[in-house]
Each structure stands twice: as C-alpha cells, then as structure tokens.
C-alpha positions as CSV (number, residue, x, y, z in Angstrom):
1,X,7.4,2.4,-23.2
2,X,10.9,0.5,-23.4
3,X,12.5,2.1,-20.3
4,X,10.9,-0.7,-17.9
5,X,12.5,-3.4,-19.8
6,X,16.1,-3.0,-18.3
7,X,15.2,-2.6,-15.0
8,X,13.3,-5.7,-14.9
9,X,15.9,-7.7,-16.5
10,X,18.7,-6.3,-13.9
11,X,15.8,-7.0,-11.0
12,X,16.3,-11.0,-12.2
13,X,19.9,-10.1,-13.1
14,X,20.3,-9.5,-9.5
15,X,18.2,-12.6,-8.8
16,X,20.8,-14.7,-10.3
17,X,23.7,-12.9,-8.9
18,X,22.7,-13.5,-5.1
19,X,21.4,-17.1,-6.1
20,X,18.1,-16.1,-5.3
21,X,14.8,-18.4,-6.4
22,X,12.4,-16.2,-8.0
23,X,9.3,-15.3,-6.3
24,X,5.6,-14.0,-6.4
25,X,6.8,-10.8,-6.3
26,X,8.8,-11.2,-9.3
27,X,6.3,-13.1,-11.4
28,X,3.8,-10.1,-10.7
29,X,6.3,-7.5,-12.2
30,X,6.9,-9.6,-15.6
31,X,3.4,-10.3,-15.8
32,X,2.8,-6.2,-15.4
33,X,5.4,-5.9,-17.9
34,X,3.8,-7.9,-20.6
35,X,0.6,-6.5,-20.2
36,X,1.0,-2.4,-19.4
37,X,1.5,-1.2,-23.1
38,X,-2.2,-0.8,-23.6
39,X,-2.6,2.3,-25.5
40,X,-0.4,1.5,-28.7
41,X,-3.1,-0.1,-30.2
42,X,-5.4,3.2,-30.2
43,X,-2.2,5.7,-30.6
44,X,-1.3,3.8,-34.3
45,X,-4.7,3.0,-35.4
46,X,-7.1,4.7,-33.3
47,X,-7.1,8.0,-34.1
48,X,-5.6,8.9,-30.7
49,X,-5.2,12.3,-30.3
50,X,-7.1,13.6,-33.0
51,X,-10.8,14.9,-33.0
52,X,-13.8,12.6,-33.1
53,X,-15.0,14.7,-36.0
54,X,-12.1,14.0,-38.6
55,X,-11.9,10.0,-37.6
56,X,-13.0,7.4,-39.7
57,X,-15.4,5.0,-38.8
58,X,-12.3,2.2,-38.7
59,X,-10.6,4.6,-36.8
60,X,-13.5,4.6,-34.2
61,X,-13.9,1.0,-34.4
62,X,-10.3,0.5,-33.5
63,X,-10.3,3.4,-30.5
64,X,-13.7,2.2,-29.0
65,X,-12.0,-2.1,-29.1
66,X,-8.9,-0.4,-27.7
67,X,-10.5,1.1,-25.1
68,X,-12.2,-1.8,-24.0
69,X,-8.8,-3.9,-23.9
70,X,-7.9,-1.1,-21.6
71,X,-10.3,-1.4,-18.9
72,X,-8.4,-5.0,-18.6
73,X,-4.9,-4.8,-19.1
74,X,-4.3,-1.3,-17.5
75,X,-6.4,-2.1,-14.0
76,X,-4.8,-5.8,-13.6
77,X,-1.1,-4.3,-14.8
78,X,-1.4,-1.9,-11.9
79,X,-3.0,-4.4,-9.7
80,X,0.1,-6.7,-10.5
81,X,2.4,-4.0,-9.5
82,X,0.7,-3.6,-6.6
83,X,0.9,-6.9,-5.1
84,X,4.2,-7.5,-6.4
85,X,5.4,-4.1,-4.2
86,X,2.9,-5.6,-1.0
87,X,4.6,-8.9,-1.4
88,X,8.1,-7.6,-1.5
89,X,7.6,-5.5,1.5
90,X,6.5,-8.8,3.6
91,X,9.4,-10.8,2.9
92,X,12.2,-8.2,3.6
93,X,10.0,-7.0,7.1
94,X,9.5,-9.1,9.4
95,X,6.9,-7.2,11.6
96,X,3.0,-8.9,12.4
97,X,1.4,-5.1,12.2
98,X,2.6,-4.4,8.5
99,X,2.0,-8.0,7.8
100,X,-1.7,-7.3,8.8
101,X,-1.7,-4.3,6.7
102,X,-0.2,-5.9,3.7
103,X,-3.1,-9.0,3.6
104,X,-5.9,-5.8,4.0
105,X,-4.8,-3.7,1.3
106,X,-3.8,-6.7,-1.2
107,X,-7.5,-7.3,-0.7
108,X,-8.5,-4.2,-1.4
109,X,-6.2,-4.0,-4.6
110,X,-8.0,-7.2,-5.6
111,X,-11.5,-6.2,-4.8
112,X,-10.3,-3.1,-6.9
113,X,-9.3,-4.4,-9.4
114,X,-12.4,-6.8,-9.9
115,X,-15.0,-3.9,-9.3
116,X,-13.4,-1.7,-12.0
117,X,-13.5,-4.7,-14.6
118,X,-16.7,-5.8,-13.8
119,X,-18.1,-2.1,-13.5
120,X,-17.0,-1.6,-17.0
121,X,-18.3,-3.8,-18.5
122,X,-21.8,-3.5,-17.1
123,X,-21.9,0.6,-17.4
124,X,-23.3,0.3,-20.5
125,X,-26.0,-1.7,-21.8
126,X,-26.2,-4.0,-24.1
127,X,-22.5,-5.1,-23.2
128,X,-21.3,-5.0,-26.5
129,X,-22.5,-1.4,-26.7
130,X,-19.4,-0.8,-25.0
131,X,-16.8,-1.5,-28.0
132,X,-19.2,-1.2,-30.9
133,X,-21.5,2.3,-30.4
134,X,-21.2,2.7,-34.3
135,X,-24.0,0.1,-35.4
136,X,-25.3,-0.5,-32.0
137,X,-28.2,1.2,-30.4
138,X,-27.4,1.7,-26.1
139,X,-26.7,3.6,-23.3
140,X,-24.5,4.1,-20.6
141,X,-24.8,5.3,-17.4
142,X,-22.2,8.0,-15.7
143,X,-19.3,7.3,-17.0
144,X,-17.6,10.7,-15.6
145,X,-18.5,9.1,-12.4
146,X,-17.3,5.7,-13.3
147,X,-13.5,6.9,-14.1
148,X,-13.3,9.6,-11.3
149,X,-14.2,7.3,-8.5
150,X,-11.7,4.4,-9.8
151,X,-8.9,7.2,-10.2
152,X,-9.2,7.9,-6.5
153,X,-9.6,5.2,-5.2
154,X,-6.4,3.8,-6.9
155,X,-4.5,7.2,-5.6
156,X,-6.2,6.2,-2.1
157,X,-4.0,3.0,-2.2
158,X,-0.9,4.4,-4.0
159,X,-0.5,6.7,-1.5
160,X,-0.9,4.0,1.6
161,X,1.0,1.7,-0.1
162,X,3.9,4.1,-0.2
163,X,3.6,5.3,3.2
164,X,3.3,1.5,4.4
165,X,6.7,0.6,5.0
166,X,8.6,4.0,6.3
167,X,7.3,3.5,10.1
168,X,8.9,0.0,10.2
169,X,11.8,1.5,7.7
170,X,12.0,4.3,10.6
171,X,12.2,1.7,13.5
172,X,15.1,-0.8,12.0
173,X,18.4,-0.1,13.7
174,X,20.6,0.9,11.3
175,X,22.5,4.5,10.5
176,X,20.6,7.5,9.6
177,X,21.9,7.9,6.5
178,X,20.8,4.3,5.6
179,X,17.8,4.8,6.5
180,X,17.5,8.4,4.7
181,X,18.9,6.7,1.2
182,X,16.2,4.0,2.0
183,X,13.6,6.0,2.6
184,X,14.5,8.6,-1.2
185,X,14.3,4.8,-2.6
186,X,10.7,3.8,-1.3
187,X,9.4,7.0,-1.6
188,X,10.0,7.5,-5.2
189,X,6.2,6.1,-5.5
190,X,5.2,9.0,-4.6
191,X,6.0,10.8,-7.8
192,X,3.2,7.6,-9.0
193,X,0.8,9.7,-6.5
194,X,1.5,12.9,-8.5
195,X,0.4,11.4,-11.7
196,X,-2.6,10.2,-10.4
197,X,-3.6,13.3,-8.9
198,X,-2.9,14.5,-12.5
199,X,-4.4,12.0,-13.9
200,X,-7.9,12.7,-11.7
201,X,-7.9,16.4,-12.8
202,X,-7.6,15.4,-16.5
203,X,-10.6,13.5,-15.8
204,X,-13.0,15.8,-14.0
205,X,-12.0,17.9,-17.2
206,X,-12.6,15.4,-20.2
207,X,-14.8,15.7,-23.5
208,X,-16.5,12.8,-23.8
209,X,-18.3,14.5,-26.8
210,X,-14.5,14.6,-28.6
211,X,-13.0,11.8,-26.2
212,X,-9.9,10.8,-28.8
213,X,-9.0,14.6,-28.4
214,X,-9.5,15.2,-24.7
215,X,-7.8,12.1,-23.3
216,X,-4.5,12.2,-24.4
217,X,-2.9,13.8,-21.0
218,X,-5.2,10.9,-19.2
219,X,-3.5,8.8,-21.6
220,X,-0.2,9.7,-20.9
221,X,-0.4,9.7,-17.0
222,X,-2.0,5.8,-17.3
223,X,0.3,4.8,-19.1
224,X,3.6,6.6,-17.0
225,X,1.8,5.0,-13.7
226,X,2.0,1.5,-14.5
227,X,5.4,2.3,-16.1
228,X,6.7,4.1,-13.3
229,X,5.4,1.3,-10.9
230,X,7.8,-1.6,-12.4
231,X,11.0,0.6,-12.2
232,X,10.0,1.7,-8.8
233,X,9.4,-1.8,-8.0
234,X,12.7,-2.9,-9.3
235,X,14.6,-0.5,-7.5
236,X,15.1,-1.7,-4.2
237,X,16.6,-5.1,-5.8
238,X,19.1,-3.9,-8.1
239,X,22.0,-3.6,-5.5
240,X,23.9,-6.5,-6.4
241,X,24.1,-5.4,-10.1
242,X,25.3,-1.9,-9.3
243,X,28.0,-3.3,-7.1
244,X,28.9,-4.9,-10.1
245,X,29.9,-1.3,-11.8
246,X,33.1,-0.6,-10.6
247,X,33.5,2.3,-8.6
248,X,30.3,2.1,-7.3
C-alpha cells in the first residue's frame, strides 16, 4: 500500500527539478493517492477474509460501512487516475485526433464513474439497507450484475486508454529504440488490464452468501489497480530524477 508514495513524491521531485508548475494531471494523482487505500478499514476490523459465519455482528457492521466507503473512494481513485493519465497524454501530444479522443473517453471515465456511485447506492432499497442489513429489513436487486458490468466496463477503458497514445507514439520521428523504450513505458498499463480481467473472473465466481471469505482475491486486484495506476502514471515523468543517479 506504501509503494505509490515514492513514485509520487519523485513525479513532483522531478517537477521541481525542470521548474515545472504543477498541473491537473498532477493534482489528480495526489488526490488518487490520498483516497485509494480503501480496504484497510474492513481488513483490521472487518473481518476481511474470514467467513461470514464466525464474524461478529461489529465485525459485520464494520465490513458492510466499509464497503459502502468503497463504492466511493475506489471508483473516483481510479477515475482520478484516469484523467490524470488522459490529461498528461494531451499536453506532451500535440495531435487534434488524440485530442478528440482524450475529451470522449474523459467523459466516459466521468459518466463512469457517476453511474457506478449512483448505481450503488440505489441497488438496494431503503438506501441505508446498503451499510446496515443487520437491523434493517430490504432488498437489493442483482448485485452480481451490478459489479460484473462495472468491472468491464472499467477494463473496456483501461485497455483504450493504454492503446490511446502508441499510434501517435508510433508516428513521432525519433529512433526506434526510443520509441521501443517508450512504448515498454506506456504499455506497462497493460499489466492494470490483467488485473481487471482477474479481477472480473473473481467476480463471476463470488459468494455473496460468505462475501468476507470470497472477496479477498477481488480485494486484492482493486486495490493493486488503483495502486498500479499511480506508479504507471508517474513513470513517464521521473526522467529528470534518474538522471540525477549517477551512472544512469
């Protein structure tokens, strides 16, 4: 959960070093960083990992809260990483087609991330029903449905989002071997890709009869995306603090 923290602090490092204002971009990635540690909550006190059937009711309590915090933070941490990854592609290409792209799918990763807040909230009914099912009387409607369909779509834009820039990547002039080292470093979202693909299967697959059991692997790929996403996001910026290591 730590390992983001460096590479965002050499991302500004780097910042300061070329005398570079900050910028949307790097707003979004601090702003993902405070918010992408969702699941401690549920892990200490939650009974995370453990079957329903040997929790305690303030265990419960705890998990079903935490959960709910979840559908918030983890959807708009992604979402931040997303537009912060949009944003930096626009100011280092200057080409009108990706532009175009980049305003239709930072849309779409806004109208995501809406749709997946709001839809959580109103899948079960009454509302509160959704973090208190101990003393409170509801129902819900798919909710198998509800996470599968927002895990792919969120691979759908992963995976166009890290395919967006290698066509103009392809097109600068510049040295193959530039462009290959490029091109390893913007495609390292697709290992993100992997874990959503992972992440959907774990899904399609989970208890929601013994839910604190049967979603730790779901756990552990949502909380590697949004983790993966800020170093990946950092990457491309940290050149002027590795030229500061000397032999590099």
């Amino acid at each position: 959960l730590i390992l983001p923290y460096p590479f965002v602090a050499f991302r500004l490092w780097a910042r300061w070093i070329k005398k570079t204002r900050l910028c949307f971009n790097d707003y979004a990635i601090v702003l993902a960083l405070v918010w992408y540690r969702y699941p401690v909550p549920s892990t200490i006190n939650g009974g995370f990992g453990q079957h329903v059937t040997v929790l305690s009711m303030e265990e419960l309590d705890v998990y079903q809260k935490s959960t709910v915090v979840a559908t918030i933070l983890w959807p708009t941490a992604n979402t931040l990483v997303k537009l912060s990854v949009l944003h930096f592609y626009q100011s280092i290409f200057r080409n009108k087609k990706l532009d175009y792209a980049v305003y239709i799918l930072a849309a779409l990763t806004f109208g995501y991330w809406l749709a997946t807040i709001i839809a959580a909230f109103v899948i079960c009914r009454p509302i509160a029903y959704n973090w208190n099912k101990l003393t409170i009387i509801g129902t819900c409607g798919d909710l198998l449905a509800y996470y599968l369909s927002t895990a792919i779509i969120n691979l759908f834009i992963d995976v166009v989002i890290v395919a967006l820039p290698l066509p103009v990547l392809w097109g600068l002039q510049m040295n193959f071997s530039r462009k290959l080292s490029l091109t390893f470093i913007f495609s390292m979202g697709a290992l993100i890709c992997v874990i959503s693909i992972i992440r959907c299967h774990t899904i399609n697959h989970l208890d929601f009869l013994d839910v604190t059991h049967g979603v730790v692997l779901d756990m552990i790929c949502t909380t590697l995306e949004p983790t993966l996403g800020i170093i990946n996001a950092c990457l491309p910026l940290l050149q002027p603090v590795v030229s500061k290591v000397p032999g590099s």
